[in-house]
C-alpha positions as CSV (number, residue, x, y, z in Angstrom):
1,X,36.3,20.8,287.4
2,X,37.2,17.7,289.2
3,X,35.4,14.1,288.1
4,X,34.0,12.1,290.0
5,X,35.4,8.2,290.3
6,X,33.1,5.6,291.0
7,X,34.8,2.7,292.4
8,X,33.6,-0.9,292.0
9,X,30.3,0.4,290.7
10,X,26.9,-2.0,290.6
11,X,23.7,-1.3,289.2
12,X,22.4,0.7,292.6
13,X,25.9,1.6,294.5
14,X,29.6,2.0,294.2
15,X,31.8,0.7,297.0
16,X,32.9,4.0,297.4
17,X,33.1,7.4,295.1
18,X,35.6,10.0,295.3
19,X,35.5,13.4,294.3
20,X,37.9,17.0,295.1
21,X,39.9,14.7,297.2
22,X,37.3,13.4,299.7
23,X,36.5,9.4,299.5
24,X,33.1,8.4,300.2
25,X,32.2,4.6,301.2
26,X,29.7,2.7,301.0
27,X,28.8,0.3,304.5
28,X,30.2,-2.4,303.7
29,X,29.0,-5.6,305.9
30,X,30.6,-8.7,307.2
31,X,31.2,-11.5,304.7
32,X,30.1,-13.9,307.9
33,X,26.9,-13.3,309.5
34,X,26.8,-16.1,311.8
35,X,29.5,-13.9,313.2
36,X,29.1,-11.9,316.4
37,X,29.2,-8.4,317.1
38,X,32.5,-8.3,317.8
39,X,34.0,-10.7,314.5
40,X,31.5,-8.6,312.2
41,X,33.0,-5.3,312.8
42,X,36.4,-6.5,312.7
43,X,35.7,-7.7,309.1
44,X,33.7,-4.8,308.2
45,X,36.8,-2.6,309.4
46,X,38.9,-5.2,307.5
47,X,36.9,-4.2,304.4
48,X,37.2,-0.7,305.5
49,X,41.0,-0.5,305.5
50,X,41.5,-2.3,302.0
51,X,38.6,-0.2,300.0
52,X,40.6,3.1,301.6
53,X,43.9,1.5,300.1
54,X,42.5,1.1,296.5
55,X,41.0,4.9,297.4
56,X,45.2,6.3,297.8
57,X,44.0,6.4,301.7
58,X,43.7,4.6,305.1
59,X,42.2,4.4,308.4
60,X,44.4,7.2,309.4
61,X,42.6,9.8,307.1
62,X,39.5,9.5,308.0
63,X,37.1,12.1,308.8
64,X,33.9,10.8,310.3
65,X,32.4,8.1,310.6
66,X,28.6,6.4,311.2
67,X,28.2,3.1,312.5
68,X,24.5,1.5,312.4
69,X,23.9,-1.2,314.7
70,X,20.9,-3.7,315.5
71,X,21.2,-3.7,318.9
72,X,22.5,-0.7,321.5
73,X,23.1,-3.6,323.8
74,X,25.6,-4.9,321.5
75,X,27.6,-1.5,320.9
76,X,30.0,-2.6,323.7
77,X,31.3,-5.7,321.5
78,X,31.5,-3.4,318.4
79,X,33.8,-0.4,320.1
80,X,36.1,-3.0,320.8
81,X,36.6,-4.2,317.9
82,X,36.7,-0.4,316.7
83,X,39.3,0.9,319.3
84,X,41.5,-2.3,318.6
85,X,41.6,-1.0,315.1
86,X,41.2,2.9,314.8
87,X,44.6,5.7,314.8
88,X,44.0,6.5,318.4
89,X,46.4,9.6,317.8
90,X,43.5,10.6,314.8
91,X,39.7,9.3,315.9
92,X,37.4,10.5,313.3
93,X,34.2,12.3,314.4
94,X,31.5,9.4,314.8
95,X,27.9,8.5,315.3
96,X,26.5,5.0,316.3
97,X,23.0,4.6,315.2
98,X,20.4,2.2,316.1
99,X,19.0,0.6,312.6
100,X,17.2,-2.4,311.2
101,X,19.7,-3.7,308.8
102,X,19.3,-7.0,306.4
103,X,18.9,-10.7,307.9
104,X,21.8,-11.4,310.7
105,X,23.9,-8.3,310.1
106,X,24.5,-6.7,313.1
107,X,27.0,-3.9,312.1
108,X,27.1,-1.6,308.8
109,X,29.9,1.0,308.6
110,X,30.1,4.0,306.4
111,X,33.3,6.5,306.3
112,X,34.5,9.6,304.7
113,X,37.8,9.9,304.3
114,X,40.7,12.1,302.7
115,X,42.4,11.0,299.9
């Protein structure tokens, strides 16, 4: 039986858990929230790509993706930043969801991933 590793673990989440060889993340959200659209996802993809390192993966790896949002009328600004920075030869499945999210954040991203 495989364990299960709980990276960077707090009292109600882990920055991501890994288990069989499948990484799961948490949504991490930008460290500036006077940020745009555009600068926010770019740092939460920032975030992205260095948890997946300390997982043994990367952006290239991933398996799907959801992407919650504040605004639909924002999602322009976010893809963007998302196709400046995803393996265009290995798009993950994704979802973009319309969601209330905390005070000024504008973008959460949550990924599965291979190890």
């Amino acid at each position: 039986m495989n364990d299960i590793t709980y990276h960077t673990p707090m009292k109600k989440l882990s920055d991501a858990t890994d288990y069989n060889g499948v990484i799961y993340t948490a949504g991490p959200v930008a460290d500036d929230l006077k940020a745009g659209m555009k600068a926010q996802t770019a740092d939460v993809l920032r975030q992205i790509d260095a948890l997946l390192t300390k997982c043994g993966s990367n952006k290239s790896r991933i398996l799907s993706a959801t992407v919650y949002v504040t605004d639909m009328a924002l999602k322009p600004e976010m893809d963007e930043a998302w196709m400046a920075w995803v393996d265009q030869t290995r798009p993950p499945a994704r979802a973009t969801v319309e969601a209330r999210l905390g005070a000024n954040v504008l973008v959460e991203i949550m990924v599965t991933a291979a190890k």
